[in-house]
BATI-529552 format. One record per residue (C-alpha): residue number from 1; chain; x, y, z. Coordinates in nm, 3 decimals, decimal comma. Layout:
<rs>
   i ch       X       Y       Z
 NUM  A       X       Y       Z
...
</rs>
This chain:
<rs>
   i ch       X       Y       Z
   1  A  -9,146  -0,895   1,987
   2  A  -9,139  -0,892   2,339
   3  A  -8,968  -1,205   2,502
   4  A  -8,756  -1,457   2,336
   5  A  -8,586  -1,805   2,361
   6  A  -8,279  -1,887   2,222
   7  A  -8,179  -2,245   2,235
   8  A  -7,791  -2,288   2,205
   9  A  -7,628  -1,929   2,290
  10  A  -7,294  -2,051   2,138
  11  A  -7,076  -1,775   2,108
  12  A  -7,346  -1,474   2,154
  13  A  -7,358  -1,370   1,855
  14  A  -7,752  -1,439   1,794
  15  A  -7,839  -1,342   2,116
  16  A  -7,664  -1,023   2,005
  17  A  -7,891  -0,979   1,767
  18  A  -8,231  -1,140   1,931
  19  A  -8,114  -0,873   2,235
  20  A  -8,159  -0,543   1,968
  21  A  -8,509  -0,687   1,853
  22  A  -8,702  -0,851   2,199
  23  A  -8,739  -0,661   2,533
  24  A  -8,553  -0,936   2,700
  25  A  -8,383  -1,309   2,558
  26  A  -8,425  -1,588   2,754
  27  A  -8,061  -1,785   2,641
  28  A  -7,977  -2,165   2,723
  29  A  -7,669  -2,341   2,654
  30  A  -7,544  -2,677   2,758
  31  A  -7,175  -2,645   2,735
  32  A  -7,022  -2,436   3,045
  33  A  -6,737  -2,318   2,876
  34  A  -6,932  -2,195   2,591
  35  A  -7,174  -2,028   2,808
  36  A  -6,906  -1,859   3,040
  37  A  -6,744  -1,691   2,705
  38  A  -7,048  -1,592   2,573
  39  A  -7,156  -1,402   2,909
  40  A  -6,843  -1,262   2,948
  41  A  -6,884  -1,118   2,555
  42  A  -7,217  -1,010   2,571
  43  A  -7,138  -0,825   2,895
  44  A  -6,874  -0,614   2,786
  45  A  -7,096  -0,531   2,443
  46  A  -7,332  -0,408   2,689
  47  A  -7,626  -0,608   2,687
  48  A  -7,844  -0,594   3,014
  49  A  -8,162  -0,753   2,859
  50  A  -8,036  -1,069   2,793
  51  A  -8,042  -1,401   3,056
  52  A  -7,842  -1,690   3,034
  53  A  -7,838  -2,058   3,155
  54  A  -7,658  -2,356   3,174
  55  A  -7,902  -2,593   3,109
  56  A  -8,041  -2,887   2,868
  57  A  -8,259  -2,645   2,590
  58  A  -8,433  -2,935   2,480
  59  A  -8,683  -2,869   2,823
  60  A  -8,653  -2,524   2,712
  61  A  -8,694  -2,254   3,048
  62  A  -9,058  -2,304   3,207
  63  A  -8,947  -2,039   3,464
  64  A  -8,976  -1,791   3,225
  65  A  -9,278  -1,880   2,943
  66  A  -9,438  -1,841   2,747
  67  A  -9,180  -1,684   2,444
  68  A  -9,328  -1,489   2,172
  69  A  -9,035  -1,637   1,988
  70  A  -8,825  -1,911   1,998
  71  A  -8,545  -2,036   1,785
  72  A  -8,347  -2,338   1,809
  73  A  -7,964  -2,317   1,680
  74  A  -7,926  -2,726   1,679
  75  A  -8,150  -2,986   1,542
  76  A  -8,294  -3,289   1,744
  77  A  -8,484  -3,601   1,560
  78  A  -8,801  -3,482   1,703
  79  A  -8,898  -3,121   1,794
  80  A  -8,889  -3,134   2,219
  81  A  -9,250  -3,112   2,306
  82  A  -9,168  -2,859   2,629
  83  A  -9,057  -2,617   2,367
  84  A  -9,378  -2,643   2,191
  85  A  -9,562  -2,562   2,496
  86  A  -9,358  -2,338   2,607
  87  A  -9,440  -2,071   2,309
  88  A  -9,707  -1,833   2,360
  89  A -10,011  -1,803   2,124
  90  A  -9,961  -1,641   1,824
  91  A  -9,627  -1,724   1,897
  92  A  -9,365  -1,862   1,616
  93  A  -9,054  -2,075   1,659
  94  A  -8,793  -2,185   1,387
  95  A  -8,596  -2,497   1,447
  96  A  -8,432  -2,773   1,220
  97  A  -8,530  -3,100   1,308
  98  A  -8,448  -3,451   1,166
  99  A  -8,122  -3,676   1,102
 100  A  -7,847  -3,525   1,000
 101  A  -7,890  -3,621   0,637
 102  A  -8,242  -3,533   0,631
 103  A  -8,265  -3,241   0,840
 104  A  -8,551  -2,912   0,781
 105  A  -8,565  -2,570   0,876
 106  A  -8,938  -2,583   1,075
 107  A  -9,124  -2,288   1,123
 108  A  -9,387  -2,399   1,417
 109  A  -9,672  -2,130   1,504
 110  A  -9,929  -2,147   1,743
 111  A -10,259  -1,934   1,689
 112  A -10,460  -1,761   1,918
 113  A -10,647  -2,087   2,026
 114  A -10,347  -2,266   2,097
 115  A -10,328  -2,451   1,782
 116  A -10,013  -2,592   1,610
 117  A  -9,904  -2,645   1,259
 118  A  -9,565  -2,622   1,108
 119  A  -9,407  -2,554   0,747
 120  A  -9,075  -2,711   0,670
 121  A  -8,874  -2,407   0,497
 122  A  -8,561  -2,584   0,406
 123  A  -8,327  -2,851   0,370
 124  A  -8,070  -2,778   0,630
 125  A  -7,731  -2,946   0,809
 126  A  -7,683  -2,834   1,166
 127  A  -7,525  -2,972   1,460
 128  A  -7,745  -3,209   1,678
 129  A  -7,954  -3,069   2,009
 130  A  -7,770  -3,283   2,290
 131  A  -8,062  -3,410   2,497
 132  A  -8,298  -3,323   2,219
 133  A  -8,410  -3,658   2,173
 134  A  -8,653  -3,841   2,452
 135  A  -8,542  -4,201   2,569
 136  A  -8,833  -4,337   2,520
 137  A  -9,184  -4,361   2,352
 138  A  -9,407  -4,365   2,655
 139  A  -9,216  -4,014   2,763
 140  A  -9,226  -3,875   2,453
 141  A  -9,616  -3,900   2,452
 142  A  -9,656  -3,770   2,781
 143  A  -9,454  -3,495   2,690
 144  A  -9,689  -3,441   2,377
 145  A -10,000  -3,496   2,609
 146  A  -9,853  -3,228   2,858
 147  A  -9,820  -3,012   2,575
 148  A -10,227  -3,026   2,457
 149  A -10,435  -2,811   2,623
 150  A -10,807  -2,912   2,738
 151  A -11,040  -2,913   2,487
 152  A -10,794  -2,775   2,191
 153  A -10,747  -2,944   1,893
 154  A -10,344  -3,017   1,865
 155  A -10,187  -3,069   1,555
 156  A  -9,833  -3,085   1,428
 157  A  -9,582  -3,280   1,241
 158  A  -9,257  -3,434   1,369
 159  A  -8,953  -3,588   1,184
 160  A  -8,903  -3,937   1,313
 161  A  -8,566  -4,140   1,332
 162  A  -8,506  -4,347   1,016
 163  A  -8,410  -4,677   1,208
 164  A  -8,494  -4,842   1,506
 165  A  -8,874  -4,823   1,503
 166  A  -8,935  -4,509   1,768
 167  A  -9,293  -4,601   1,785
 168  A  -9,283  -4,974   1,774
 169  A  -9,385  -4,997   2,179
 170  A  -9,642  -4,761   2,118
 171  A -10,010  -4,894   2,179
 172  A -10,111  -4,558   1,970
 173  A  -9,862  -4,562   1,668
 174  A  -9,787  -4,940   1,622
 175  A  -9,688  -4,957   1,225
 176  A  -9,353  -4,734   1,147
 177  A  -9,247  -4,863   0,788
 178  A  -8,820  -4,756   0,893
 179  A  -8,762  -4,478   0,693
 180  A  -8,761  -4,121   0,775
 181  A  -9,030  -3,957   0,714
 182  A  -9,302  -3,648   0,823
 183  A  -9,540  -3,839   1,084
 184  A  -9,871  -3,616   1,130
 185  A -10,018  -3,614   1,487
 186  A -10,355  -3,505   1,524
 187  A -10,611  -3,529   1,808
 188  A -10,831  -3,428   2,065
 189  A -10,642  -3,367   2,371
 190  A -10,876  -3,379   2,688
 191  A -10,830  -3,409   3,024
 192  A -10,797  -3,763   3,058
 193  A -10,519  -3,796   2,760
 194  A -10,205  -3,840   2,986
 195  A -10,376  -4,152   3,185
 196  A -10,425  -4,304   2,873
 197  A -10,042  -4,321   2,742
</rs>
């Protein structure tokens, strides 16, 4: 592989690793101090290939897409749409996703013509994504709309929050029966999709 994302650099030690496999690792991390150690670390190991940011990973780094790989080291409820578009066909990304009692390991790939679909691996406990969740429906869907391409049929499946109805002011997804469970998302995305949310 040629360019990857890490999300959550925590102490280094998987960019490390990402570092001796890509040409160069894209690294985000949201706490300073963790960030500051880690650059200091993989500096004296040697590693000129790797970039790091300060930054919320759920909105991934634009600057710098589209990843061959990406892979997520904390879990939000929902996988962040940016990262989604931000992977590269025939791309793959691993990330665990969910509440913390009900969290999966996700592989996500995206084929050659831009299309999704994901295969939950296994059950998993990790720390949550800070940021990782949107505040609301209505950007949540734009997010999703931003991530369709014209004229590509988009499909994937995200883990929804067990309480507190996510979709109940959603014109598109009005019934959510409360507990968690694997909502699948399929449509044709066109030009005229964002207007509509």
């Amino acid at each position: 592989m040629t360019r990857s994302s890490e999300i959550g650099t925590g102490l280094g030690y998987q960019a490390a690793i990402l570092a001796e496999l890509a040409r160069k690792v894209y690294s985000i991390e949201i706490i300073e101090e963790l960030a500051g150690q880690a650059k200091q670390r993989l500096r004296r190991q040697g590693y000129t290939n790797i970039e790091l940011e300060i930054a919320n990973g759920c909105h991934g780094w634009p600057e710098h897409a589209p990843f061959d790989k990406v892979i997520v080291t904390a879990a939000p409820d929902l996988i962040p749409p940016p990262l989604i578009h931000q992977l590269k066909s025939g791309g793959k990304m691993v990330i665990p996703a969910g509440l913390p009692d009900t969290q999966q390991l996700i592989l996500v790939e995206k084929d050659r013509h831009g299309r999704v679909t994901t295969k939950e691996i296994l059950p998993v406990r990790f720390s949550q994504l800070k940021g990782g969740n949107p505040p609301d429906t209505r950007q949540f869907l734009g997010d999703l709309a931003q991530t369709c391409q014209s004229g590509q049929r988009w499909r994937a499946r995200f883990l929804l929050p067990r309480k507190a109805g996510f979709l109940r002011n959603s014109e598109n997804h009005r019934s959510f029966a409360g507990a968690t469970r694997s909502y699948e998302v399929a449509r044709r995305c066109d030009q005229g999709l964002a207007s509509k949310l």
